[in-house]
N, C-alpha and C positions, 0 to 999 in steps of 0.2 A: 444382673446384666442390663446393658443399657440397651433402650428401646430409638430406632430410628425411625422415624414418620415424616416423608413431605407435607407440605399441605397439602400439595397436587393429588399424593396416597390419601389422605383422609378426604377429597374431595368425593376422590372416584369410589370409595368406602360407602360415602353417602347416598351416593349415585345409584350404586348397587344396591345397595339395600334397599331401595325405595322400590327399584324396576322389576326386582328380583323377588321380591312378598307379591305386592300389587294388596288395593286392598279387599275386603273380605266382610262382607256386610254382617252387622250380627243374626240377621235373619235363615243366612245360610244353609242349606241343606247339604250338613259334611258325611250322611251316612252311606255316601258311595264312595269319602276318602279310606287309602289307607289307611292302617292305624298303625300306631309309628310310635316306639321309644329310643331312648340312645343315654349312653353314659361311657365317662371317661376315668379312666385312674390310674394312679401311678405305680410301677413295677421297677423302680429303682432300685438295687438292694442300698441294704439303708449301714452306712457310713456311723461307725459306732468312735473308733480312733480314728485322727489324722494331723498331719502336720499344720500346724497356722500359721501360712509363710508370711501374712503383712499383719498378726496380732490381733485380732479383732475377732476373735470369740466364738466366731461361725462358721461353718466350713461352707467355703467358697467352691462352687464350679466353676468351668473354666467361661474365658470371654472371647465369643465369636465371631468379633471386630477384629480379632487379633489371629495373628498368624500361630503362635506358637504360646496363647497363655491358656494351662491346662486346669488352674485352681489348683487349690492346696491337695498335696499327696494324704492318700489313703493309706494308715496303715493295719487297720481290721473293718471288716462290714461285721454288722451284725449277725447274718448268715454264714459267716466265715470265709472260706478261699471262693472269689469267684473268678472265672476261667474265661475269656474275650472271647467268645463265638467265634471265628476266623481271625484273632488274631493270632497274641506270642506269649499267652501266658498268663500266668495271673494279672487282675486289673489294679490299675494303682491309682487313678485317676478317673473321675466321673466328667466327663464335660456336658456334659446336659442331662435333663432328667427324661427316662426312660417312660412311654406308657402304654397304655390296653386300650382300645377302645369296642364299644358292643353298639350295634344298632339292631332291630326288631323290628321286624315288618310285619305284621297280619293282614290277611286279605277279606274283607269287608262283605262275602259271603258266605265263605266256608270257612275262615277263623282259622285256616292255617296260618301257622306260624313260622317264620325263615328268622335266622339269625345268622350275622357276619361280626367276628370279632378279627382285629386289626391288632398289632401291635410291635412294638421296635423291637423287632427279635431276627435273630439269623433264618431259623425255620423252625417247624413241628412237624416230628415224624406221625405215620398214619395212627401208630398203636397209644401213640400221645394224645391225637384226637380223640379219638376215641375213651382214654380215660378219661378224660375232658367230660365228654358226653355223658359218659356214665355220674358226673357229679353233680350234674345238671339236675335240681326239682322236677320230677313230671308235674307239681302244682304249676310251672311256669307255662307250659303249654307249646313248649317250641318242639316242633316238629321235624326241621331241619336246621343245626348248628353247623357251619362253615369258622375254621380257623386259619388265618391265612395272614401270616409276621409278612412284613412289609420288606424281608431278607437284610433287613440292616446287620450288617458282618459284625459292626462295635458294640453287642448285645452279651449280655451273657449268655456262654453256651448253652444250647439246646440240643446238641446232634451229639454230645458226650465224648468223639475222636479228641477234645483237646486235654482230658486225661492224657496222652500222650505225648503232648506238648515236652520238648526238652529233654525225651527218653533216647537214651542210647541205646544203637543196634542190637548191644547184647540183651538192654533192661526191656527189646521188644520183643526178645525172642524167649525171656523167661515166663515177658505175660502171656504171649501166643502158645507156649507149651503147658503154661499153670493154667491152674481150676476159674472158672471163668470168676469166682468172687475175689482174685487178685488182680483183674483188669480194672486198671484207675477211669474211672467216667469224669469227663471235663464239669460233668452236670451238677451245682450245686444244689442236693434235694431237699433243702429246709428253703431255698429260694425258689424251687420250683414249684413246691408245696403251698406255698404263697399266692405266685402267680395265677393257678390253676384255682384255687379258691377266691382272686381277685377277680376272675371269668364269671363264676357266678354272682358273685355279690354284683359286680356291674350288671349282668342278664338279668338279676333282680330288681337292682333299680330301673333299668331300662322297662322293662315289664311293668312296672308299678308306675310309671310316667307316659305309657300311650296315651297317644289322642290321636283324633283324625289329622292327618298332613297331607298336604299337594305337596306337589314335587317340580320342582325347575331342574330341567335340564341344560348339560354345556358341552361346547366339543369342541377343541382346539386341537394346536400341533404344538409339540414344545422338545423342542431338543438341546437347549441350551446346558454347555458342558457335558456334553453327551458323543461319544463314537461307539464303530460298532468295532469292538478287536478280532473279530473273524471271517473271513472272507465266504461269502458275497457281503461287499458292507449295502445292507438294507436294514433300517429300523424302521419298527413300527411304531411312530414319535406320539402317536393318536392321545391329547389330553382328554381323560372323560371326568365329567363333576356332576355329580346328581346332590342337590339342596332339597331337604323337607321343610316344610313350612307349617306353624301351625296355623290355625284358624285366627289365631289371634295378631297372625303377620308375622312370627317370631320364626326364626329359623330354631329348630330343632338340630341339625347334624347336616354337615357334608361330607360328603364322600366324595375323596379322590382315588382315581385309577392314573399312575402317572410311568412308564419305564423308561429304567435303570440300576445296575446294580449301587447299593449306598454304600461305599467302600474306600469314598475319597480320601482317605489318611491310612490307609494301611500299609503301603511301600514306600512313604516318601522320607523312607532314611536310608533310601538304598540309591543312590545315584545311576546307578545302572538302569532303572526303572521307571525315574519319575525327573519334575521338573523343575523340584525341589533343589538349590544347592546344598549339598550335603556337609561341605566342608565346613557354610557357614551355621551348621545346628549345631546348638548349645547342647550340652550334656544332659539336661531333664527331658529335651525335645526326645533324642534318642532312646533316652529311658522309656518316655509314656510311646514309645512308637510299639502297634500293637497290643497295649495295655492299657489301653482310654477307652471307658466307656462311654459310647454317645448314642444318641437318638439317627446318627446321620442328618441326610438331604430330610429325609422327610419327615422328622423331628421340625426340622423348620417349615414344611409344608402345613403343616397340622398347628403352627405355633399362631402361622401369618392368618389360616382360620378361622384359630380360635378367637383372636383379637380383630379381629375384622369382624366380627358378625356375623359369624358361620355356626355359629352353638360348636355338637360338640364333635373334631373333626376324626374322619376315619381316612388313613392312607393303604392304598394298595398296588402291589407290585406288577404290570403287566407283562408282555413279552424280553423279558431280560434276557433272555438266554443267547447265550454266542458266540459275543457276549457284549451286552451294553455296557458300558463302564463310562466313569470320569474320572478313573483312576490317573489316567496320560491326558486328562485335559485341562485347558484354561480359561476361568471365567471370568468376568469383570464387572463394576458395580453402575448396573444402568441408573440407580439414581443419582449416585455423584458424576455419573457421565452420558446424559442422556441423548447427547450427540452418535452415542452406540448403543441402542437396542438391542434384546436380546436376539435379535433376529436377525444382528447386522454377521456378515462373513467376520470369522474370527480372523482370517489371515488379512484384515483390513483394520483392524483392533490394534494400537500403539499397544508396543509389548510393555513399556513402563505402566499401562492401567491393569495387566491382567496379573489376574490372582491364579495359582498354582494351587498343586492339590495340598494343600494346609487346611487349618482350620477355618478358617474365614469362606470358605468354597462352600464348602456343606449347606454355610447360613444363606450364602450368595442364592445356590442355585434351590433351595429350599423352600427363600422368600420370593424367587422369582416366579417357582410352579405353582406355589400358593395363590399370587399374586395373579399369574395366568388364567389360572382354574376359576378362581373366583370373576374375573372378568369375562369369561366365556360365557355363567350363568344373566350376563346384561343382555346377549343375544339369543340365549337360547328359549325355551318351550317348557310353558308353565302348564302341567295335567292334573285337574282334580280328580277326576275319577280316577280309578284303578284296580287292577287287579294281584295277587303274589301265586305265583304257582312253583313248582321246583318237581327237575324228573335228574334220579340220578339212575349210576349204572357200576356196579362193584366192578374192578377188572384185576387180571393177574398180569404182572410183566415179568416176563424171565428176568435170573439174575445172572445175567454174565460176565456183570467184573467183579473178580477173584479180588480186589481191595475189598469191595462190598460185604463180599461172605466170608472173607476173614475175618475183618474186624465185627462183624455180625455173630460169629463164634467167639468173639472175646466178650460178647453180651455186656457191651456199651455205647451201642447206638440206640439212642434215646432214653429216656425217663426211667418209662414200663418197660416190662419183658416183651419184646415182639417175637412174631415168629414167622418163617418160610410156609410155602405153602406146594402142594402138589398141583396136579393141572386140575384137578375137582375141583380146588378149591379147599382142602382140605389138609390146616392146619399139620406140619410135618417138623418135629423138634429131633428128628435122628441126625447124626454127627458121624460124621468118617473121619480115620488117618490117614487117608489118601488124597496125592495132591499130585494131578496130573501125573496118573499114575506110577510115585513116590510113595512110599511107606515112610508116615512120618509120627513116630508113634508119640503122645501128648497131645499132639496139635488137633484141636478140633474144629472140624469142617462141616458146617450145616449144608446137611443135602438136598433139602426143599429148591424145589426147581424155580418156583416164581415167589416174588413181594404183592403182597396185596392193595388195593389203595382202591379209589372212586375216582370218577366228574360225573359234572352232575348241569343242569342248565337253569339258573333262577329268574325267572322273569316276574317283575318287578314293576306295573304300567307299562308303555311304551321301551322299558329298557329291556336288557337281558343281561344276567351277568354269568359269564363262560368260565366256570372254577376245572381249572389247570392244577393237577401237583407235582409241576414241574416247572423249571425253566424253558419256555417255548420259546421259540425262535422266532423274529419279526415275518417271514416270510410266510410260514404258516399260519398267522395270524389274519394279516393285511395280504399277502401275495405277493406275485415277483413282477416288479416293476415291464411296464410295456418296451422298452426298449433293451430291455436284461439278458436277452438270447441275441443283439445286433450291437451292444454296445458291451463287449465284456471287460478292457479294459476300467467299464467306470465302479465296477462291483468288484471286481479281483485284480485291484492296482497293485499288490504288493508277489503275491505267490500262486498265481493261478495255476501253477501246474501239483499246489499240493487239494487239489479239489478239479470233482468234474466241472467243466463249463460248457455252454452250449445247449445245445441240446439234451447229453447227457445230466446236466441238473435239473431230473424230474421230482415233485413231490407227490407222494401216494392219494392225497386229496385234496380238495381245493380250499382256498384259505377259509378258516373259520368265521371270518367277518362275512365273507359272501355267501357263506352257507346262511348264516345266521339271518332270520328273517326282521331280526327289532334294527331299529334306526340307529341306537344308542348301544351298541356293545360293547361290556364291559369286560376286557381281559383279568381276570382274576386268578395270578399265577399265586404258586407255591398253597395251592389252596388242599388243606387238609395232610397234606405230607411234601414232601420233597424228592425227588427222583432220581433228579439231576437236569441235564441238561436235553431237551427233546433235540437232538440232531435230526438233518433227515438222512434218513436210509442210502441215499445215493451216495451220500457224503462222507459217511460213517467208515472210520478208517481204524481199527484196534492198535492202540501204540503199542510198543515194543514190553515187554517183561523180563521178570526175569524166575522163568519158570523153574529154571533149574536148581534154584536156591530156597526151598522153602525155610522158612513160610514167606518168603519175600516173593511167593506166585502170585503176584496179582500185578497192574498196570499201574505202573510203574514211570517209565520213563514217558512222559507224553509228548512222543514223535512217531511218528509213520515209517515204516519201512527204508522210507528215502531220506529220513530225518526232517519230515517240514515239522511244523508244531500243530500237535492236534490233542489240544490239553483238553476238552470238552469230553471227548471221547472217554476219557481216565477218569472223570467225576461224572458217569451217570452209569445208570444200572444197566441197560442193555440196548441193542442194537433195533428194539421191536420199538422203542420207546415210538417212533410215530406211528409205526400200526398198529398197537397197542392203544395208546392216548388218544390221538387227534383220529382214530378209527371210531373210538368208542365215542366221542362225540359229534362225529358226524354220523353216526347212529341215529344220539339224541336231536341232532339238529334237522337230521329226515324227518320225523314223527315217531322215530320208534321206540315202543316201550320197554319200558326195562322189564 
């Protein structure tokens, strides 16, 4: 793939790096630095057959200049069938390479040890962590491991629903009624088996490469290709970059926190949806739609990075939920048009420069967060001492969508075996025929009341990072704009009578940034599992089902009552999600211990 660089970019490269290390006498006294490792690798599955459409001997991925070129088609990986994380099926096409990343923190008194691994994946469920965990060396010393996929959709499956991908009503009602080891898992486990042993080998090398590091901090806004699709439209746009440095001026790793969901090619063969013309996509476009594997946005976030002088880069997902998307949006290329910054109003943007949700978008708005991120650490706060602490808090959240615990009962969400829990806390694998009080004899229904999962709060010097395993909503994050109760058409310009407005939209506690007492708060969603979506309570509307037809009792059609759209509600586990979650870490953000 070809590389594009202004001079103007390699200038401000230069720039940054100088301002950004600062230098660091040999004399130094770094035993009040953190101590800091970091490592990167790739999780690709690895492309064994494929077509060689221009002859040349190599298999090609695709090129992210171009709207619609996907590289040579795949016709086996080496792991065998893998399944697109939220797309349409089997992958046919790789367009960029997939990866992991580990950072390691220890704290330069107490020798505790935090770890956050990153990576281009849809999500990881809690019981997935947890295996995780268990494979982890106690020779390594890490005390607290955090996993937390950057939610990129074009990953291969991790959540196992896309075993079902392309099943027929009847072929869902035979898995729902047969023995759960007939339920197809989207999850490739000689690839996942991979992955989870690439976790360690990187937390090893990470581990075996500390040294003392400062840390520069950055904090921008970036919203570029970015809308909120759920009313109240509030994002919380907050760019955060925390850079290690070592002693020797070298950047070790940076870290970005950036949200949105990375999703931008998943509907763009559907004309109803997107801003794609449909009519004029060639017949491979439509082929690879849903079936391309890629790194997303922040594949390119992590890419601009690594080649800029970032060592080795970690991306993270913040408040997405609601949901942030650039699925319906259009970006454009501020270097060949720098007459429009990414900041300039998009309805001011000549519609002949802007780029639609194709492939060339990803890299757009990828290179642009990279680009951002990295420039905020020219103004921000260079701290050599420091400290690493972390207080987490187990908690249980009812399961109340009936999608959830059915396909929970066909025992292929996620990896490992997971399980329900009672209100103790205590591990509950009993199963009923009864489905809204229906005798449905095969069909097995777990009756464990709640899912189990963590938050937890890692402060890290002057930062904090707030691990979420859910999609949180910008409001709860950042809060509800000062004029949001006087000005309501500017938050629900399209359907405000499918949500309270007013007064009536209250949240149960105040936004987590203001609770939070560091400067630097890091939103760290989908961290350790995935939930869904945190709606708030006021809000939360149960869409329609169709209870009377088992097993097709669960939530189903997502619309409300009155038919508005309230799809959010139909992918997340339950109604407590904010009193449950953002309760339990305003717990930890009081003082209180676990």
């Amino acid at each position: 793939m070809r590389i594009r660089m202004t001079i103007q970019a390699v200038l401000v490269v230069t720039l940054l790096a100088a301002s950004a290390t600062g230098a660091v006498a040999e004399d130094t006294d770094t035993s009040a630095w953190i101590r800091f490792g970091a490592a990167e690798a790739d999780i690709t599955p690895i492309v064994e057959r494929y077509e060689d459409l221009n002859g040349n001997g190599r298999y090609d991925m695709g090129d992210p200049t171009q709207p619609f070129e996907f590289g040579d088609k795949v016709t086996r990986f080496r792991e065998g069938e893998i399944m697109v994380g939220n797309g349409s099926g089997t992958a046919l096409y790789v367009h960029g390479p997939l990866k992991t990343s580990v950072a390691v923190f220890e704290d330069p008194v107490t020798k505790t040890r935090v770890a956050y691994v990153s990576a281009d994946l849809y999500l990881i469920l809690q019981h997935d962590t947890e295996a995780i965990r268990a494979r982890v060396p106690k020779s390594l010393g890490i005390d607290y491991l955090v996993v937390a996929p950057s939610h990129n959709h074009m990953g291969p499956d991790t959540l196992g629903m896309m075993g079902l991908s392309g099943k027929s009503v009847a072929d869902i009602l035979k898995i729902a009624y047969g023995p759960k080891t007939d339920a197809p898992s989207g999850i490739n486990p000689i690839w996942f088996e991979r992955f989870m042993d690439t976790i360690v080998q990187s937390l090893e090398k990470a581990v075996e490469s500390m040294q003392p590091a400062r840390m520069r901090l950055g904090k921008t806004r970036f919203s570029f290709g970015m809308a909120d699709e759920r009313e109240p439209k509030i994002i919380d746009d907050d760019l955060m970059t925390m850079q290690l440095i070592g002693a020797d001026q070298t950047p070790i790793a940076t870290i970005v926190q950036g949200t949105c969901h990375p999703e931008s090619v998943l509907i763009y063969g559907d004309e109803r949806y997107t801003n794609v013309d449909y009519a004029g996509l060639s017949d491979r476009a439509l082929e690879a739609w849903g079936r391309t594997l890629s790194p997303g946005f922040p594949g390119y976030v992590r890419k601009y990075v690594r080649e800029n002088g970032g060592g080795v880069p970690l991306y993270f997902s913040g408040p997405v939920g609601a949901m942030v998307s650039n699925i319906f949006e259009k970006v454009w290329d501020p270097e060949a048009h720098p007459e429009y910054p990414i900041t300039a109003n998009p309805e001011t943007v000549p519609e002949e420069i802007k780029v639609p949700t194709d492939y060339r978008m990803m890299h757009l708005m990828g290179r642009e967060m990279g680009k951002a991120a990295m420039a905020s650490l020219k103004d921000g706060e260079t701290v050599d001492a420091g400290r690493v602490s972390y207080v987490r808090k187990e908690i249980l959240v009812p399961l109340q969508n009936p999608m959830f615990r059915l396909i929970s009962g066909m025992g292929i969400l996620g990896y490992s075996q997971g399980a329900l829990y009672d209100d103790q806390g205590r591990s509950d694998r009993d199963v009923s025929h009864m489905v809204r009080g229906l005798f449905a004899p095969g069909l097995q229904i777990p009756t464990g009341r709640n899912m189990k999962t963590e938050v937890a709060l890692v402060n890290i010097g002057p930062a904090q990072f707030i691990n979420i395993p859910a999609e949180i909503v910008g409001e709860m994050t950042r809060g509800l704009p000062d004029d949001f109760y006087t000005n309501v058409p500017k938050y629900f310009p399209d359907n405000p009578k499918a949500h309270p407005t007013g007064k009536d939209y209250v949240l149960q506690f105040p936004p987590l940034k203001k609770q939070s007492k560091s400067k630097y708060p890091f939103i760290i969603g989908l961290a350790n599992s995935d939930m869904g979506y945190v709606i708030p309570a006021c809000d939360f509307k149960p869409p329609h089902d169709l209870w009377m037809v088992p097993p097709f009792s669960f939530w189903w059609i997502a619309i409300d009552a009155s038919g508005n759209p309230h799809y959010e509600e139909s992918m997340t586990a339950s109604k407590q999600m904010e009193t449950r979650i953002v309760g339990a870490l305003t717990e930890l953000l009081s003082g209180a211990k676990e």
